[in-house]
C-alpha positions in Angstrom: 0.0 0.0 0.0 1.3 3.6 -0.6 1.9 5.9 2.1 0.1 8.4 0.3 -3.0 6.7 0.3 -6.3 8.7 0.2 -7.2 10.2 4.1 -10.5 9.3 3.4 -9.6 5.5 2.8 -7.3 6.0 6.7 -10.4 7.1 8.4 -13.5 5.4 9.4 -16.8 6.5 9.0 -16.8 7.5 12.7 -13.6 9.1 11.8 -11.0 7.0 14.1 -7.9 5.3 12.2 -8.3 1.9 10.2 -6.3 -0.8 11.0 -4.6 -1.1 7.5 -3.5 3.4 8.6 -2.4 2.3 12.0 0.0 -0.9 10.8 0.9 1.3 8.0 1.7 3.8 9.8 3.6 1.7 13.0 5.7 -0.2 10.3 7.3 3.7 9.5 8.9 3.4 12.8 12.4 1.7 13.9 12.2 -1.3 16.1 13.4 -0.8 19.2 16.4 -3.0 18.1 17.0 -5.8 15.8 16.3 -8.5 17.9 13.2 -6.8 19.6 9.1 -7.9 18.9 7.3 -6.4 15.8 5.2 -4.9 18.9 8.1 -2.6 19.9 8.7 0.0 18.1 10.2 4.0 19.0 8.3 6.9 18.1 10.1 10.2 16.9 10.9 10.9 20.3 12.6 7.6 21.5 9.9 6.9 23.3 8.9 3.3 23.8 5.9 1.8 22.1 3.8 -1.1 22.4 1.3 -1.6 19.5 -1.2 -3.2 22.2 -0.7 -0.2 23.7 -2.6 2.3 21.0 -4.7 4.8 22.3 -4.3 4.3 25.7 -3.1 7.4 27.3 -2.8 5.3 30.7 0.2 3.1 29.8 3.7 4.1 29.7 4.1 2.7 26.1 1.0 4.3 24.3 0.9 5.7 21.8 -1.6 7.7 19.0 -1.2 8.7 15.3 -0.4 12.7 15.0 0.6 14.4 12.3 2.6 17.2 11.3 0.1 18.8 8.3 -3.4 19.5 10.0 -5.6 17.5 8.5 -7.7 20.4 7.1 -5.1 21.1 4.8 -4.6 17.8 3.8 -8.5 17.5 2.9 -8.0 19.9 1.1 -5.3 17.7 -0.9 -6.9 14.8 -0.9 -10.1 16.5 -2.4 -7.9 17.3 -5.3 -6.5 13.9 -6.0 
């Protein structure tokens, strides 16, 4: 799948992530080393995270999808395409 795939086709109707965005998206970031699980991986930061962990703002290794365009603006793209 492309990473520039259509936001519309990474949304839901209700408009949280798919699960074909979030694995997309977790597979963009380094594993914590070599030898480590597929479900730890380090977010731009360094930070520890555990796919299991998405969305939950309790654990110490959760972790969300952000992004660096505001999605208003990348509507506004995607309308185009």
């Amino acid at each position: 799948m492309a990473l520039h795939m259509s936001l519309k086709k990474m949304k839901n109707d209700d408009g949280t992530w798919t699960e074909e965005a979030k694995r997309l998206i977790w597979n963009k970031a380094p594993l914590m080393n070599p030898s480590s699980s597929d479900s730890l991986r380090l977010d731009s930061c360094n930070a520890l995270m555990d796919w299991y962990d998405y969305g939950n703002r309790d654990s110490d290794y959760g972790w969300e999808i952000d992004h660096v365009i505001p999605e208003k603006i990348l509507h506004l793209v995607d309308d185009k395409i």
